[in-house]
C-alpha positions in Angstrom: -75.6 -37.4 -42.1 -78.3 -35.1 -40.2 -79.2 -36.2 -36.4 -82.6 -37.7 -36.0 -85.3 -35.7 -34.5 -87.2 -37.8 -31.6 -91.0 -36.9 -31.1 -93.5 -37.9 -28.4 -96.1 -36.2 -26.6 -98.7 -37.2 -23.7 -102.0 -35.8 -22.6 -102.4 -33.5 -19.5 -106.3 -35.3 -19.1 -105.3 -36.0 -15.4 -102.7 -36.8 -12.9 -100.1 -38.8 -14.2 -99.5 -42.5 -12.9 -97.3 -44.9 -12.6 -98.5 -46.7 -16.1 -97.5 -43.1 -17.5 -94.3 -43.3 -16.5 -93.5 -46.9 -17.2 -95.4 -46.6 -20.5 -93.8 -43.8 -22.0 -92.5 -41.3 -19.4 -89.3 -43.0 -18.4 -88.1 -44.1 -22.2 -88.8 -40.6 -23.0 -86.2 -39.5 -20.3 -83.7 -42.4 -21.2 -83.7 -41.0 -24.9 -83.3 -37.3 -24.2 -79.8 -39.1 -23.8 -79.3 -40.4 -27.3 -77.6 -38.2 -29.9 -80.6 -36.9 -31.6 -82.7 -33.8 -31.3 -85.8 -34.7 -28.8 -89.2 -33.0 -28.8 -91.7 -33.9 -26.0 -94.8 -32.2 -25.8 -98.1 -32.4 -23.6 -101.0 -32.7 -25.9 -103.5 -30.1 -24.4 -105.2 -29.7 -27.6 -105.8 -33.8 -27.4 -107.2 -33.1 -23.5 -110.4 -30.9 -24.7 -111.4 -33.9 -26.5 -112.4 -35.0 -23.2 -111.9 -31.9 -20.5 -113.9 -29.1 -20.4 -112.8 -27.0 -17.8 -110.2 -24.6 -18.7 -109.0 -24.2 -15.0 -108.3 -27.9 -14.9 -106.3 -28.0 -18.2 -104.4 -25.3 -17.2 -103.5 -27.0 -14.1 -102.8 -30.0 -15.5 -100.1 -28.7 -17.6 -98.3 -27.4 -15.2 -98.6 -30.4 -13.2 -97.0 -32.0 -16.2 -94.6 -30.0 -16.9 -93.4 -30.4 -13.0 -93.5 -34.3 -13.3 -91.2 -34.6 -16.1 -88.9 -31.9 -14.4 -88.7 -33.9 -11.1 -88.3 -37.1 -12.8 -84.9 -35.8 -14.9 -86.3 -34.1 -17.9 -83.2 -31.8 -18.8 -84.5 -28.8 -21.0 -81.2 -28.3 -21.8 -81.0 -31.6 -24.0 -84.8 -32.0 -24.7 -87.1 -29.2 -26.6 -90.3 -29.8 -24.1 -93.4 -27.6 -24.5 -97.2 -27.0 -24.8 -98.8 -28.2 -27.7 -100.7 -25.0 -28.1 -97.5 -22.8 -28.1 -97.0 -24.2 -31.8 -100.1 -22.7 -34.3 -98.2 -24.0 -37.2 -99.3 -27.6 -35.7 -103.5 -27.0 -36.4 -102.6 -25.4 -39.6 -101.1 -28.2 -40.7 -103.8 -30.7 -39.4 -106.5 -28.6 -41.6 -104.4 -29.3 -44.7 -103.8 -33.1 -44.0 -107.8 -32.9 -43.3 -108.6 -31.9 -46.8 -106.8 -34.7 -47.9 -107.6 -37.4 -45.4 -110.7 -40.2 -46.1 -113.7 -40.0 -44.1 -113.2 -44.0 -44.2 -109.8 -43.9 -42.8 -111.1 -41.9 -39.5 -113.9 -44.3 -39.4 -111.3 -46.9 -38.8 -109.5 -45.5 -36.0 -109.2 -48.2 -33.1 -109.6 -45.3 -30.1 -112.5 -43.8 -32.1 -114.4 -47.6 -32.8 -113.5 -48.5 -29.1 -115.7 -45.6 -27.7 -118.3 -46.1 -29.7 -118.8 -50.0 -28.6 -118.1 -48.9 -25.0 -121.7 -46.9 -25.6 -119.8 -43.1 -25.4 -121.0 -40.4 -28.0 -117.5 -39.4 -29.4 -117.1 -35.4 -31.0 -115.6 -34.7 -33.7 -112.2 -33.5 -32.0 -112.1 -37.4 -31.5 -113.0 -38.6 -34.8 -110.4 -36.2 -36.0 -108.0 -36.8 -33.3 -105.3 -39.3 -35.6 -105.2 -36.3 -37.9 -104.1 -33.5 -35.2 -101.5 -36.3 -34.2 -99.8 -36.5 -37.9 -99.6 -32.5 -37.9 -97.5 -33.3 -34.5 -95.4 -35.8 -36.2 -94.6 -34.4 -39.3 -94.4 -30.5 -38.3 -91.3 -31.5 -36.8 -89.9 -33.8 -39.7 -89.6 -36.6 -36.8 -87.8 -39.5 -37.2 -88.8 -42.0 -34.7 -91.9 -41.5 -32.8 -91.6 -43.9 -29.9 -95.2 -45.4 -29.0 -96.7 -48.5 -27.6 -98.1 -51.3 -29.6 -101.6 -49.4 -29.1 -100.6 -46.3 -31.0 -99.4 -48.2 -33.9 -102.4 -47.3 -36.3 -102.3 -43.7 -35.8 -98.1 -43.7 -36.7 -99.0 -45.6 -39.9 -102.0 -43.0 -40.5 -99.5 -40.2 -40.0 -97.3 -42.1 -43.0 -100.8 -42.6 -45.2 -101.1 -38.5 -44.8 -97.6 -37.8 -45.3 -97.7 -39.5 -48.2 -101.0 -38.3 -49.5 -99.5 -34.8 -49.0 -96.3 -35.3 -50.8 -98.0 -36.7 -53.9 -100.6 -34.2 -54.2 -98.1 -31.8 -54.3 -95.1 -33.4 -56.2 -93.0 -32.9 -53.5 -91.3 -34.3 -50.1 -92.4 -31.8 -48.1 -93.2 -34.2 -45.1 -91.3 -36.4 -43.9 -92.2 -40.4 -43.5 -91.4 -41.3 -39.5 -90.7 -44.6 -38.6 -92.5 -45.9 -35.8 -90.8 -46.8 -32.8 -92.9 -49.7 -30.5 -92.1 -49.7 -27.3 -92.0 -53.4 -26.9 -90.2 -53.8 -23.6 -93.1 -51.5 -21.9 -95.2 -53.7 -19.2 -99.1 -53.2 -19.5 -99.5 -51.4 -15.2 -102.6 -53.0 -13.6 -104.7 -50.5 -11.9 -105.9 -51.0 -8.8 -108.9 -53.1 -10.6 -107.1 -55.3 -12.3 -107.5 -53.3 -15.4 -105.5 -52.1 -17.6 -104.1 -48.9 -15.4 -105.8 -45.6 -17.1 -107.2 -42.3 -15.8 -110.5 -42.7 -17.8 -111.2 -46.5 -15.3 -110.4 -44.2 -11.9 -107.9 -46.9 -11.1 -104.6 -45.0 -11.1 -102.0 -44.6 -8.7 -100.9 -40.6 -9.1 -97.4 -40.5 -9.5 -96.7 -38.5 -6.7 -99.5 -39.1 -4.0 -98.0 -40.4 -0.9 -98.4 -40.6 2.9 -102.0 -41.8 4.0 -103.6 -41.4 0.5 -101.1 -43.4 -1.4 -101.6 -46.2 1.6 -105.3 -45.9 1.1 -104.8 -46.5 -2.9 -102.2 -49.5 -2.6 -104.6 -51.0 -0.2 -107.8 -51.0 -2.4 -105.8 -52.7 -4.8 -108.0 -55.8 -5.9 -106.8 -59.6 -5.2 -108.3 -62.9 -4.7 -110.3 -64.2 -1.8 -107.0 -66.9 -0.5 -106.3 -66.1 3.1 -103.6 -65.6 5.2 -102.0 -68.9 5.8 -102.5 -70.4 2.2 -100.1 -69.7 -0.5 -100.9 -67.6 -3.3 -99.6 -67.7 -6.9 -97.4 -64.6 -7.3 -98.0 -64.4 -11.2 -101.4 -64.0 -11.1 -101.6 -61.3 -8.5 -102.2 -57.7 -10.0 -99.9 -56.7 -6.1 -96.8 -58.6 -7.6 -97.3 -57.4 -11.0 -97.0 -53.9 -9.6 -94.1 -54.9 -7.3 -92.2 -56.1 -10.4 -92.4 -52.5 -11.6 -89.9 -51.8 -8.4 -88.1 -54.3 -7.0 -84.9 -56.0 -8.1 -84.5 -59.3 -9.5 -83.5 -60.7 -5.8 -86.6 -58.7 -4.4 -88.5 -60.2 -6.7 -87.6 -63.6 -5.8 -88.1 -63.1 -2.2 -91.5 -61.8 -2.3 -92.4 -64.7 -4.6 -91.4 -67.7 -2.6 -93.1 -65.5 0.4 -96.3 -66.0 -2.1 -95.5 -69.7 -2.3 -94.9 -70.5 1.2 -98.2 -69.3 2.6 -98.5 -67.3 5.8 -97.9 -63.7 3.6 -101.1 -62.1 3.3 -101.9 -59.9 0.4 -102.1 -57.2 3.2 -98.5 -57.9 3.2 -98.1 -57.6 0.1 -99.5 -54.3 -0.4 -97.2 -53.1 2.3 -94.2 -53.9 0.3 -95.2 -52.2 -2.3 -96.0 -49.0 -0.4 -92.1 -48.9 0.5 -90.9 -49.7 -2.7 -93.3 -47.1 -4.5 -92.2 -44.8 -1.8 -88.3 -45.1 -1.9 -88.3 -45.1 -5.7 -90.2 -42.1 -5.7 -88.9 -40.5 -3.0 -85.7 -38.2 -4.6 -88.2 -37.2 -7.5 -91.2 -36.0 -5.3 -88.6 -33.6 -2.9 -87.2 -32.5 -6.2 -91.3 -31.7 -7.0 -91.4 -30.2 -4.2 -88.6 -27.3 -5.1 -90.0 -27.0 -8.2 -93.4 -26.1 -6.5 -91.6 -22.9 -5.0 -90.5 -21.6 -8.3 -93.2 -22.1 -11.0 -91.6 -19.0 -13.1 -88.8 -21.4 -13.8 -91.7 -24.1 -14.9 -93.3 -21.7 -17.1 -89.6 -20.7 -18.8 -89.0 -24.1 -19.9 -92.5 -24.2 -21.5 -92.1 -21.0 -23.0 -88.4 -21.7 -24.3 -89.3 -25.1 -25.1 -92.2 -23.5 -27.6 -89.9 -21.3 -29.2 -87.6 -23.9 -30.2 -90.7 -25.9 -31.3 -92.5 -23.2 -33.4 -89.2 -22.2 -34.9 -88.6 -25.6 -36.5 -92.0 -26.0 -37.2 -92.2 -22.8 -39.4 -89.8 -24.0 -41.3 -91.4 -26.9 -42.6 -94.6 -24.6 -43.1 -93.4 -22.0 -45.2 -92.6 -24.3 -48.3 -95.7 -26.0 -47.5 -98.1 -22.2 -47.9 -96.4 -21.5 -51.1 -97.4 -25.2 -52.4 -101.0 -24.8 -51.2 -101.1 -21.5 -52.1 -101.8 -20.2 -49.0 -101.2 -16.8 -48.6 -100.4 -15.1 -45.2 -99.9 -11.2 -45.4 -97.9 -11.1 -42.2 
């Protein structure tokens, strides 16, 4: 029996926070474990839906790229790379285009979302599910591990694989099962909000010293003061601590809530030390990586030779099919 391949890929839009990494960042480094082949990507192509400034993007992948390093990304047991270092990935997306319905893009939750939130949405995001299938199936992936809000586009990248395949009388994609990521908490932002770098209510990854203080403490609570006690479930600090702390943390900061005399103040300061010691090996392990960004840039480019030479593979029976012809 073949391994499985493992797929997943995230945006370089922004700095990474700590819903990133609870979300999808941290499964994708406990799975780089299993015995499977594991492709993680950073979607640039997905970021000029929204980012416009090639500077930024550029910056932002390396950024990335030295997140997932310092967090235990091993390129030695994961194939991690640029999006843009695979061609065979848009060519692909144009021929699942030409078969896709108008009506199923017009159904896309993302793409319906920004319209009712009064945004003009491009095309790149109308079209966005379909360069997502193309990053599915140019691998042949398996399992796609997502969160229950990427659901739709997994079962839109089965829909085109199977749209493909019978067109052509052929399997020539592969159907990937989805993989929902039910355990994965939904991260407050500092507003109470879901936590998201389009709301401006992250907290980056690796800030720290005065301007992670300054973010912890802006976090929004209720009015209760200092000497009444305050329901830890329904306070977006403690729903952040439970991110960190253990069980028996946990429980201690909680009856603290109960008892009254702990001030959210308080609160926030405890979670300042636990984002701060849980972080803390990580960011000095950022930090190293900072001094060598030839290193960073090896693993990208290694990473997208290992990624174009699988996807090729899959392309080449797929141009004879289509007819395509290449003369090189």
């Amino acid at each position: 029996m073949s391994r499985k391949t493992i797929l997943s890929g995230i945006q370089p839009s922004g700095k990474l926070h700590i819903g990133n990494y609870f979300g999808a960042m941290r499964q994708h480094i406990q799975m780089q474990e299993e015995d499977a082949d594991s492709y993680y990507f950073i979607a640039n192509y997905h970021s000029l839906t929204s980012l416009n400034d090639g500077k930024q993007l550029y910056q932002n992948t390396i950024d990335v790229t030295l997140d997932y390093l310092a967090l235990g990304l091993d390129p030695d047991k994961a194939v991690f790379f640029a999006q843009s270092d695979v061609p065979q990935v848009t060519e692909l997306a144009w021929m699942l285009g030409t078969l896709c319905p108008v009506s199923l893009m017009e159904k896309g939750v993302s793409y319906k979302d920004k319209i009712a939130a009064g945004l003009s949405p491009n095309v790149g995001l109308f079209t966005y599910p379909i360069l997502q299938a193309a990053d599915i199936l140019i691998y042949h992936s398996d399992i796609v591990p997502v969160g229950e809000d990427q659901k739709q586009n997994i079962e839109i990248a089965r829909d085109l694989a199977g749209k493909f395949n019978r067109a052509y009388n052929g399997e020539y994609l592969r159907i990937p099962e989805d993989h929902i990521l039910k355990s994965v908490a939904v991260v407050p932002g500092t507003d109470g909000r879901k936590m998201s770098k389009s709301y401006g209510n992250i907290i980056p990854l690796f800030e720290e010293g005065k301007a992670l203080k300054k973010i912890i403490m802006s976090v929004q609570t209720d009015s209760k003061g200092l000497e009444e006690p305050k329901d830890p479930d329904s306070d977006n600090v403690f729903a952040l601590i439970k991110l960190f702390a253990s069980d028996e943390k946990q429980k201690e900061i909680a009856d603290q809530y109960r008892a009254g005399g702990f001030g959210y103040g308080h609160a926030k300061l405890e979670l300042l030390s636990l984002v701060e010691s849980y972080f803390e090996e990580a960011r000095e392990k950022r930090r190293n990586l900072e001094k060598d960004i030839n290193y960073v840039k090896d693993v990208l480019r290694e990473g997208g030779g290992k990624a174009r030479e699988c996807a090729e593979s899959v392309m080449e029976p797929i141009r004879e099919v289509t007819g395509i012809i290449r003369s090189f």
